[in-house]
N, C-alpha and C positions, 0 to 999 in steps of 0.2 A: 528711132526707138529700138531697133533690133539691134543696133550696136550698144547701146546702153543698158538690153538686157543681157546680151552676152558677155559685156563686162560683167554684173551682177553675175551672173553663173557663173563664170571663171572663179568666184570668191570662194562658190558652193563646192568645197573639195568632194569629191564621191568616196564615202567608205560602206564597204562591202562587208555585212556582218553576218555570224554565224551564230544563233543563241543555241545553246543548249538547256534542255531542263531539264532539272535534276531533280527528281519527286524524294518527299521523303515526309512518314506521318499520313493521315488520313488521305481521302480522294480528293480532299480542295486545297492540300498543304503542300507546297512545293516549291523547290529554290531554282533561281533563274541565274544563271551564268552566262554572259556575254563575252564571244570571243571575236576582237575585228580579226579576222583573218585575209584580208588587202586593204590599202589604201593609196587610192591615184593619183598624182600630185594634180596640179592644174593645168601640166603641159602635155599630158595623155589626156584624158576625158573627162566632161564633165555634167551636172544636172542631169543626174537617173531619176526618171517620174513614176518609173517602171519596174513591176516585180522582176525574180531572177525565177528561171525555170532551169530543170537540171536533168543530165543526159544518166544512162546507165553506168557510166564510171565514174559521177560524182561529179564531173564538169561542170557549171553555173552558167548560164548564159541573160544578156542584157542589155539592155538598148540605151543610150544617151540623148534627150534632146540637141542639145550641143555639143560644141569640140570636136573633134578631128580636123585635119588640115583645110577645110572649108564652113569648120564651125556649122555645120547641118547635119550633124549629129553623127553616133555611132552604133553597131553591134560591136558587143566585146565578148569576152570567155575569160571565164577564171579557172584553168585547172588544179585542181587539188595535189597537194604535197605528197612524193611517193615516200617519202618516211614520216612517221609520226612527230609532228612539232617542225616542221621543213615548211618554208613558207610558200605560198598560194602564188601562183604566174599568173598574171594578167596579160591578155592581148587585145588588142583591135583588131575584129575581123573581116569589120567594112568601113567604109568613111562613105557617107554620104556628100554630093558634089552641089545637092541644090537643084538639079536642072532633071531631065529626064529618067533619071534614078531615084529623086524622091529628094525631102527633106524632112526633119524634124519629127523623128518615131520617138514616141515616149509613150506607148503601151507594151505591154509585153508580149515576148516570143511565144511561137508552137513548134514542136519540134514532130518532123516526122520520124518513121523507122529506119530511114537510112540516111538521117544525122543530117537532115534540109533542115534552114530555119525558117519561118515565113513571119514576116507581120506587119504593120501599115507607118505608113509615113501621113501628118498632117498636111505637110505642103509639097510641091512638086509634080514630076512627071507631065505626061501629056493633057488634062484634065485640071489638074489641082490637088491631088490626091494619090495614094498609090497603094496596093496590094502587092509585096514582093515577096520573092524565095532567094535564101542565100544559101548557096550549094557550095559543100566541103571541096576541098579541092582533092584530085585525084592522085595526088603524089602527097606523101608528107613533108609539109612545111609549106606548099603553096600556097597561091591564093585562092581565097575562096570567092566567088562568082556569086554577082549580084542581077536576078530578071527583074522586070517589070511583071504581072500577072494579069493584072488590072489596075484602069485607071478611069477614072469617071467623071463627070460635075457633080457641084455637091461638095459633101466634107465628109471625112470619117474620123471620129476622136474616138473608137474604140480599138481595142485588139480584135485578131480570127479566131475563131474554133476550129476545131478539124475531128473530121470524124475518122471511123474503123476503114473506112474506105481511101482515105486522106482528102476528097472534097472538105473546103473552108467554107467558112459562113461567116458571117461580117455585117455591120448597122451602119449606115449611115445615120449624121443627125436630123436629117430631114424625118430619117423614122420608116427608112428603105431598109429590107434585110435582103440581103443578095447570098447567091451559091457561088462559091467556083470550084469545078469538075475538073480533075488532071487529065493532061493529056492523053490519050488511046494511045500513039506512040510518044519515042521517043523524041525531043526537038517540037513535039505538036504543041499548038495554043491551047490554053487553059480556056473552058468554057463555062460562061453564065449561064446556068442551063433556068434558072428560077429567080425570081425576084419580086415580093409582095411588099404590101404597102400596109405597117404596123398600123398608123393612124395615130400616134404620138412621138416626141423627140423621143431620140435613144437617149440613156442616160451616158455620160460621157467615163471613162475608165482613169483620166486624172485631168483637173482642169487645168493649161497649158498656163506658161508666161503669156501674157499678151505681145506682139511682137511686132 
């Protein structure tokens, strides 16, 4: 079955669109221009389920169900053109392996203030599930560094939040809301400090391929 969906997604080329609106005439009158500005062939990434979140230079950031070199999905980055009409660079900035690092994120990212991505994986890790952080790399042009944060039984089909503090917050669909608290130091474990019990399923943030 999961090979016959990932065929099926290989088919779904991902394009990355820019609308702008252009208003003109009363408060409800207004003209809509669509500009793609990338698109992936099918041998970089594919099947985005997932909004694009965006950094303070304009960068786009996004997760893949699929593709990458173990087909269990990816983070990518789209930065933006430094001349006007110059086209948009796409990268991959994790490959997900399947195993202990997670699989298959098709919610969207949070970005913290020193350019960390965090967001969740449906399958994988220690558990079944995974809450990670994907940190910039400290030289330009490295790689960027993929944690585990948390991993639990159960399922999580939504994204995190993150507050002023950078504590995440997160649903399983059991209808569990859980915290995770950054580390005191540096290299320290992320901790569960809280976790209650909604008393209904979470609603889910996109419903997956079956797999």
């Amino acid at each position: 079955m999961r090979s016959m969906n990932f065929l099926f997604a290989k088919q779904r080329l991902l394009t990355a669109v820019l609308a702008v609106l252009t208003f003109a005439g009363g408060a409800r009158s207004f003209a809509q221009t669509e500009h793609t500005i990338y698109f992936f062939s099918e041998t970089q990434i594919v099947d985005s389920q997932a909004g694009l979140i965006a950094d303070s230079s304009g960068a786009l950031y996004g997760t893949t169900s699929f593709g990458g070199s173990a087909s269990d999905g990816t983070v990518y980055k789209l930065s933006p053109p430094a001349a006007p009409g110059a086209p948009w660079k796409g990268s991959v900035l994790y490959t997900f392996t399947g195993g202990g690092d997670g699989a298959t994120p098709f919610c969207s990212l949070v970005l913290d203030s020193h350019g960390a991505l965090y967001g969740t994986t449906l399958t994988g890790g220690v558990y079944g599930w995974t809450a990670f952080q994907l940190e910039p790399p400290s030289v330009p042009g490295g790689a960027w560094t993929e944690n585990v944060i948390y991993s639990a039984d159960g399922a999580v089909e939504a994204g995190l939040a993150m507050d002023a503090t950078g504590a995440l917050y997160g649903a399983t669909t059991s209808g569990e809301i859980f915290q995770l608290v950054p580390p005191a130091i540096v290299g320290g474990g992320w901790d569960v400090s809280s976790a209650v019990h909604a008393g209904a399923r979470i609603v889910r943030c996109e419903q997956p391929h079956s797999r």
